[in-house]
N, C-alpha and C positions, 0 to 999 in steps of 0.2 A: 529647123531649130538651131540655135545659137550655141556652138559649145562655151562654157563657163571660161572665164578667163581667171588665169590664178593671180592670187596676190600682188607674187614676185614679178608679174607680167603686167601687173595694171599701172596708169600713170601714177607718179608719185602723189599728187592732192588726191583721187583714189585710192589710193592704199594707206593714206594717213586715215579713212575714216572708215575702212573697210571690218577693224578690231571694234567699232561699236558696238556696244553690252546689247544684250535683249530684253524690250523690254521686261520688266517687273512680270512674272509669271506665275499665281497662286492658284490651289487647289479652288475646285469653285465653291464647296462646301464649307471652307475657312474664310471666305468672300463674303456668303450668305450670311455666317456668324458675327460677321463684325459691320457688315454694311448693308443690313436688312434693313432697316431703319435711318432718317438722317436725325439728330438729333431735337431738330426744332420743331416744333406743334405741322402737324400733319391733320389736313381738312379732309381726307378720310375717314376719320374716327378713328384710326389705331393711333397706340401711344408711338412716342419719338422713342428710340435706340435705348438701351439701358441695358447696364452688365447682368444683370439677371433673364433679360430677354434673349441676349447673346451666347447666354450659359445654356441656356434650353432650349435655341437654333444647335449649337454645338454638342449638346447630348443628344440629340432628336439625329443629328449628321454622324454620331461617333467618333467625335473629333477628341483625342484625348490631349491630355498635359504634353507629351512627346510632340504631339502633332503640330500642336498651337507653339511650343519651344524653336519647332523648325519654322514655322511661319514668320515668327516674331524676329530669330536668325539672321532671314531673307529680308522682310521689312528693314533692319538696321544696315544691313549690307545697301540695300537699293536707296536708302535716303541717303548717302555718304556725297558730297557734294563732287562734283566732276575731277576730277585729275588736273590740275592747272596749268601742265608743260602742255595736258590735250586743248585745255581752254586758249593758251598762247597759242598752239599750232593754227585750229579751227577760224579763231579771230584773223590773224595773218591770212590764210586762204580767203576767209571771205574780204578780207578790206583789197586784196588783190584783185578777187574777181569783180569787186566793185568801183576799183580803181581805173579799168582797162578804158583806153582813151582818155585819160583824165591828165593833170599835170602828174607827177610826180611830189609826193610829200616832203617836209623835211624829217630827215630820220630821225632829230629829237622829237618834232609835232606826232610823228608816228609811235615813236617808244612811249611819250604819254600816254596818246589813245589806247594802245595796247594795253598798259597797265594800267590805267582807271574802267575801259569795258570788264576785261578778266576779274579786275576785281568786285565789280560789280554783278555780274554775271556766276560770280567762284563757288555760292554756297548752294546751287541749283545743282539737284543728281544730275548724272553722267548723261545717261537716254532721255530724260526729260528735256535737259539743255538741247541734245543735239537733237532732239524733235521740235523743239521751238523753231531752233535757228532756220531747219527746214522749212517748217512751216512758214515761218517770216517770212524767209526768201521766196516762198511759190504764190505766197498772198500780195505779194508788193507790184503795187499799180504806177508805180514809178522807178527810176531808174535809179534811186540811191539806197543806202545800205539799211537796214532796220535795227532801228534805235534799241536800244539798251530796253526802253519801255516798251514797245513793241515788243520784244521777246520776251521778258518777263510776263507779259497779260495772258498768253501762250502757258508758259513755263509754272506761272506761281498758282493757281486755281490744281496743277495737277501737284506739283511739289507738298499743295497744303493738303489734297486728299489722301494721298500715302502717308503723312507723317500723321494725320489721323487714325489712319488703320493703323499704324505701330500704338498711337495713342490707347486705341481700345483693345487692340491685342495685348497688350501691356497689360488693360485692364481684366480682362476677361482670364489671358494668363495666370494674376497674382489671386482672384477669387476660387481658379479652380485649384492652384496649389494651397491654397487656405483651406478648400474645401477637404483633398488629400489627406493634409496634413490631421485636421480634425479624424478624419474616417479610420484612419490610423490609428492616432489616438486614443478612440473610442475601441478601437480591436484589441488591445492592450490587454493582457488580464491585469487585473490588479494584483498588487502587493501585498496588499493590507491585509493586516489577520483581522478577522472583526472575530472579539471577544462576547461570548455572552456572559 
């Protein structure tokens, strides 16, 4: 067995990617609430996704206001789009490792491409990006670097299903706080003198 190598001891393009986030991690019962269903006509026979059906996976789980609060949290934290000095580093490494044998750039052709990919690349979370870029790189049948499009085809199908889960968490959220709020409401003794 291989003992672990620390940090401070791995090469430096290792240990620039070594602090990568973990993926998105939710309860699976707050999962099943908000992605039982995809939204569109299902040839099943069960109906598409709906707040009221997410509200009664999530009563049926025990999932309360607090629970769904911390979920939605997490969602907003996990959609924030990558760090940009990581986006600068990450890009630099790979145009490096893709550079090796090649001519050498000019440093303004290269300050470009760095800052038209990054910013292209900018509004993609943190671990989605860098599970793209991976991915690009182990899928590539040739020896040059993977396009802007190529990572995104990767990146955006997962970036657009998380920010739907905030979508419906959102939604499932402000129903069950309406609902609270009502319940409340109704527990209230009245004021009112009623006169005969």
């Amino acid at each position: 067995m291989t003992p672990a190598i620390s940090p401070a001891a791995q090469p430096p393009m290792r240990r620039a990617f070594a602090d990568r986030p973990a993926t998105l991690s939710l309860k699976r019962e707050h999962l099943l609430a908000l992605l039982d269903r995809p939204t569109e006509f299902i040839f099943d026979g069960s109906a598409p996704w709906s707040t009221a059906h997410a509200l009664s996976v999530a009563t049926d789980k025990g999932i309360t206001l607090e629970d769904l609060s911390a979920t939605i949290d997490a969602l907003e934290e996990a959609i924030k789009p990558a760090p940009r000095q990581w986006v600068g580093d990450r890009l630099t490494a790979l145009f490096a490792l893709f550079s090796i044998n090649r001519n050498a750039p000019d440093a303004k052709d290269l300050a470009i491409w760095l800052t038209e990919t990054a910013a292209l690349l900018s509004d993609i979370p943190h671990d989605i990006l860098a599970d793209a870029i991976d991915t690009a790189i182990k899928t590539r049948t040739h020896g040059f670097m993977p396009s802007v499009g190529e990572i995104r085809t990767i990146a955006d199908p997962v970036t657009q299903q998380r920010g739907n889960l905030l979508f419906r968490a959102a939604l499932v959220g402000a129903e069950m706080a309406k609902r609270e709020n009502e319940a409340a409401a109704r527990a209230m003794p009245s004021n009112v003198e009623h006169k005969l």
